[in-house]
Every structure is written in structure tokens, then in C-alpha cells.
C-alpha positions, -999 to 999 in steps of 0.1 A, spaced: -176 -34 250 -145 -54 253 -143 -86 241 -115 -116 233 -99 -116 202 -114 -143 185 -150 -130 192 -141 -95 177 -130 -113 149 -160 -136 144 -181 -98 149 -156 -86 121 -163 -111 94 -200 -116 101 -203 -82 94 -180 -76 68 -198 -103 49 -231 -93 55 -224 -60 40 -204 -75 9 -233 -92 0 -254 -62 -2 -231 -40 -20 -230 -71 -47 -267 -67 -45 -260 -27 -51 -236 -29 -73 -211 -12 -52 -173 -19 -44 -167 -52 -19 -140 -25 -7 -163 -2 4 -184 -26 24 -157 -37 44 -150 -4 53 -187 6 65 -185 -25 83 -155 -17 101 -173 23 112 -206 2 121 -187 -17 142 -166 3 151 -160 26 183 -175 58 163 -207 33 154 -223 7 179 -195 2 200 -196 -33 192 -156 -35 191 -135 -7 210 -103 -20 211 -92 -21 176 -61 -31 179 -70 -65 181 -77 -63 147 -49 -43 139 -24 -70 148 -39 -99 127 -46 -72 100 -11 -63 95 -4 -99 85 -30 -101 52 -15 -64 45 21 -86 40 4 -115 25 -14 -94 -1 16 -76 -8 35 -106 -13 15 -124 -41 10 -89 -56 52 -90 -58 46 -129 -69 31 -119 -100 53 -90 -109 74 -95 -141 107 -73 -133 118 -74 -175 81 -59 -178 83 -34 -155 124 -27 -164 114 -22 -200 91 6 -189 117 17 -163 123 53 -177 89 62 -181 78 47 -145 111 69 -132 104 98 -152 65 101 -141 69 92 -106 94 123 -101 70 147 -119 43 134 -96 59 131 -64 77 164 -64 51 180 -86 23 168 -54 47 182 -29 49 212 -44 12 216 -54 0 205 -19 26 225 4 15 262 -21 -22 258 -20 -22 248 17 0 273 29 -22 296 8 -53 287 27 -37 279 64 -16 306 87 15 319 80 31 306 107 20 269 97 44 263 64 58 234 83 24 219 82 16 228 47 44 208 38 35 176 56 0 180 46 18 183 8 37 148 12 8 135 27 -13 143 -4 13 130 -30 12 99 -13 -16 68 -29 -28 40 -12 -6 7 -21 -32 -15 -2 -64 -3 -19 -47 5 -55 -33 -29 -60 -59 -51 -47 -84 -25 -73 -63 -39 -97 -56 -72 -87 -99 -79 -85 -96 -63 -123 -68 -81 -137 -54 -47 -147 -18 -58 -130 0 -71 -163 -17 -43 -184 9 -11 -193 -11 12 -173 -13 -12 -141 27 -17 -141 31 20 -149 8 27 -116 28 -1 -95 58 11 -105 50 45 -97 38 33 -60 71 16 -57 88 47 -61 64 65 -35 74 41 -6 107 44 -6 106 87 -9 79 86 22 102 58 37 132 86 36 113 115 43 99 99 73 134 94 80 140 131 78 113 146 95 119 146 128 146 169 122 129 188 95 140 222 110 168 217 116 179 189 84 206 165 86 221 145 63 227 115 89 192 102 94 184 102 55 216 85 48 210 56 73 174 50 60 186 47 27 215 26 35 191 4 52 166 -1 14 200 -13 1 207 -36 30 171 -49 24 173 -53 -9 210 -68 -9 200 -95 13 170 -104 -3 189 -106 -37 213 -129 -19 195 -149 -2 171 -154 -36 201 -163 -54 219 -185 -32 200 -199 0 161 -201 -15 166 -221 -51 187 -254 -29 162 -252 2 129 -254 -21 145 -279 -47 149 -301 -12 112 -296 -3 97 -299 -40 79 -331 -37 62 -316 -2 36 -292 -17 28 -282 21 70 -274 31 66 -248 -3 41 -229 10 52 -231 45 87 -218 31 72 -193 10 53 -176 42 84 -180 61 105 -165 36 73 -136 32 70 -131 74 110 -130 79 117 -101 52 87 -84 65 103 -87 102 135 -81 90 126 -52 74 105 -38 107 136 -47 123 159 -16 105 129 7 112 114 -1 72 77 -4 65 66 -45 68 50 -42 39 79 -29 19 100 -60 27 68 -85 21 67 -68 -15 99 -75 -20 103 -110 -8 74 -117 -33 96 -102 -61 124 -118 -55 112 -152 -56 84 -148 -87 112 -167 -110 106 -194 -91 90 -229 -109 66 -229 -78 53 -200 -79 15 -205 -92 18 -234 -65 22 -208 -39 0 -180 -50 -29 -206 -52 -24 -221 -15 -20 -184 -3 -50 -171 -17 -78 -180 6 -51 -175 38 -48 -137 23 -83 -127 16 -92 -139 52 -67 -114 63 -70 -86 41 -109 -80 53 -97 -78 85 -73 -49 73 -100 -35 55 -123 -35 90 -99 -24 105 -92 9 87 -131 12 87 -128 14 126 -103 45 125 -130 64 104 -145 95 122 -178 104 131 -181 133 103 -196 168 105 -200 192 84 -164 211 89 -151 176 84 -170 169 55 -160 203 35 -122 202 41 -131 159 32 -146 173 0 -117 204 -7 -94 179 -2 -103 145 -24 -107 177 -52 -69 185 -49 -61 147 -48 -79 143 -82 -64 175 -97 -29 174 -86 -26 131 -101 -43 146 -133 -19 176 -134 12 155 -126 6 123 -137 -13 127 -173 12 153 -186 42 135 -187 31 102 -199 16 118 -229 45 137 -240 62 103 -236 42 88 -261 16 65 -243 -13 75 -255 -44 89 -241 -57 56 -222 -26 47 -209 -19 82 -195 -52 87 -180 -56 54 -163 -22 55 -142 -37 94 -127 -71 74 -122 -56 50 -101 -31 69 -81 -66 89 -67 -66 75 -35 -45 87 -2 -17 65 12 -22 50 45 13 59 55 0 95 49 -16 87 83 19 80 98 
């Protein structure tokens, strides 16, 4: 049934929170009971909300705002310190998952469908930025060696689906145009975020410093324009929210804004979490064994590409394991 926006959002959080307080009951992942609430509610489950692109729209917003505290609390000498071993992993893995992903499925689908194996490869290689970081966020597992080795390694995963979306559409027949305007366009992003960090944002939030309410206003702004901005040259949103939460975590008001934001972003980021409930299928049993066949290669391929190389390198068993654990979970972009 259709509805307004603000009643399929009250149906959204009623039911999200009814089934969060179960699961805590259960024992069971608050992530996981948003997501059952979103295919209860969905148009595969009662019907209560069909147009889910309500949701969507407001969604998208606690996807940037999540994605901007999580680049609040990243310490760039930490993560630079473990640059080579983030850059050195995050190859094997990426091209090692590609390569994995477009043999076996190319092995197991027709002939004439390489083309397909390979998007289902880089699909596959891709984790879930959204569900991995706000794992480790509820954890505390951010500032830990294995959780900046894992959000380094999604970094790097954004920006090679960022450019290989670029590519695709003229995947047979490549071109080295498209791929060199999308990556000319991550260096436009990141240039004038750097500037603007370093010469507009320190004078205009000095000026607002005794108005605890302009900071955080100016914070979002600065969060919702890089996120636009970054929309704008055909980037993900949530690329350029990440970033603008990087690029101003030197900031002495900082903690200010990460504990105003807080409530704002968890509001949002059920709704996301709904949300992607909603797009879940009604399963059947073909659905279920390729479901099954294929979380099986997700799990084997991060432990065959990911483990490896951080254990010649040194980091030990826990260290090596953990960043594979964590990369287990499918990108939304895959979707794309």
C-alpha cells in the first residue's frame, strides 16, 4: 500500500526497533534485525511499504553521515605507517578476487558468458564499506592494526570499482578515455578537499568556535557539499563524505562534532539498513544454493588472498586472519 513518507518512515523504525530488541533478547546482530525488518516490511513480505524509494532517499543521507564520523576518527600517520602493507594486500586481494571469481565462474557458466564471469568476479572482490565499518565501529576494532588494515584495504576497493565502473560500459571494446577521466576526477576530489581543509575550513570554524551549534552545522555542511560535489563528477556520495570526514579529523573540534552527530547518524543509518532489507528477495531453493555456493567462494577467496600476504609480511596470525574475517561480506556497489 502506498503511503506518505513520513508514515513509511514511522512503519520503518517501529519495526526496526521492535526486532532490535528481540535479537538483543537472542543474542543476535542489531544489523541483522534491521534487515529482517526491512523484508517483513518490505514489498517481498506484508506489503506494508512498496515504494522503497522513499526510504532510499533519506537512507542515503545516514550512509554519508556514517561514513563521515568513520573518516572523523581516522588517524592518517596510523594508517600511513602501515601504508605498504594496506597497498601490498589490497592488490593481492583485489586482483587475486578478480581472478579467482572470473576462473571458477566461467568454469561453471556458458562459454559464451566470460563477460559475465568477469563482472560476477569484480562483483565478488568487492566488501561491504557500510556493514564492515559500522561491525567495527559497534566493536571498537577501528584503531586496532587489523581494523585500519581492513579500512585501508576498503579504501583501496572504492576507488578500483569507482574506475572499473568507469570502464565498463565499454568493456569490449576498452578505452583509455573513460578510465582516465574518472581518475582525473579522485584527484580533483581529493585536491579540493585538501585545499579547502587547509585554507577555507581552519578561518571559518575558528569564527564560529564559541557557537557549538554553527560547528556542527558547518561540519554537515562541509560533509553534505563533498558528498554532492562528489555525485556531481559522477563519484560515489559516499566516497566524498569519507573524505570530508578525513580531511577535517585534525581539527580541535572534532570530538564536539562526532558527539552532536551521533544520534542524527544512527537515525539514518537504520533507515539504510531497512532499506537494503526491502531489496531482499523472496528466496527459493535455486536461489538459496547459488546464495550458499557463493558466500563459500566469498569466504575462501578473502582467506586465500587476504591471509597469505599479511603473514609473509610479518603480522602475525591474529592480525592476518582478522582483516580476511572482516572483508567477508559483499559490497553494495557490487549491486551497481
Amino acid at each position: 500500500m502506498e503511503h506518505g513518507l513520513v508514515t513509511d518512515i514511522a512503519i520503518c523504525i517501529i519495526a526496526a526497533w521492535i526486532l532490535a530488541v528481540l535479537s538483543q533478547v537472542a543474542r543476535q546482530p542489531v544489523l541483522l534485525a534491521y534487515l529482517v525488518a526491512g523484508f517483513v516490511i518490505g514489498p517481498h513480505g506484508f506489503q506494508w511499504i512498496t515504494n522503497a524509494q522513499n526510504i532510499e532517499t533519506i537512507s542515503g543521507i545516514g550512509l554519508s553521515l556514517l561514513l563521515f564520523m568513520i573518516g572523523l576518527e581516522i588517524d592518517l600517520k596510523k594508517m600511513l605507517s602501515a601504508g605498504r602493507v594496506i597497498t601490498l594486500t589490497a592488490a593481492a586481494q583485489i586482483l587475486g578476487c578478480v581472478l579467482l571469481g572470473w576462473l571458477v565462474f566461467d568454469w561453471i557458466g556458458p562459454a559464451e558468458n566470460r563477460l559475465e564471469a568477469l563482472y560476477l568476479g569484480v562483483a565478488a572482490a568487492m566488501s561491504s564499506t557500510v556493514i564492515i565499518v559500522k561491525i567495527l565501529y559497534d566493536k571498537r576494532e577501528l584503531e586496532t592494526l587489523a581494523g585500519r588494515i581492513t579500512l585501508g584495504e576498503l579504501v583501496l576497493q572504492d576507488v578500483f570499482v569507482i574506475l572499473f565502473l568507469a570502464l565498463q560500459p565499454n568493456l569490449k571494446n576498452p578505452a583509455l578515455g573513460p578510465l582516465t577521466h574518472a581518475f582525473g576526477n579522485v584527484i580533483l576530489l581529493l585536491s579540493v578537499a585538501f585545499l579547502a581543509s587547509r585554507f577555507v575550513l581552519p578561518p571559518v570554524f575558528r569564527a564560529v568556535a564559541r557557537l557549538p551549534e554553527l560547528v556542527l552545522v558547518g561540519a554537515l555542511a562541509w560533509c553534505l557539499a563533498l558528498a554532492g560535489f562528489a555525485g556531481w563528477l559522477g563519484l560515489s556520495t559516499a566516497m566524498g563524505a569519507l573524505i570530508a570526514g578525513v580531511m577535517v579529523s585534525t581539527f580541535p573540534y572534532t570530538l564536539d562534532v562526532v558527539a552532536k552527530v551521533t544520534s542524527i547518524r544512527d537515525f539514518f543509518v537504520t533507515l539504510f539498513f531497512v532499506g537494503l532489507g526491502m531489496e531482499i528477495p523472496v528466496p527459493t531453493w535455486n536461489f538459496i544454493r547459488w546464495t550458499i555456493f557463493f558466500c563459500l567462494f566469498l569466504v575462501g577467496s578473502r582467506l586465500l588472498t587476504v591471509f597469505p600476504p599479511l603473514y609473509f609480511m610479518r603480522q602475525g596470525y591474529r592480525v592476518s586472519l582478522l582483516p580476511a574475517i572482516n572483508l567477508c561480506q559483499m559490497s553494495e556497489l557490487s549491486l551497481v
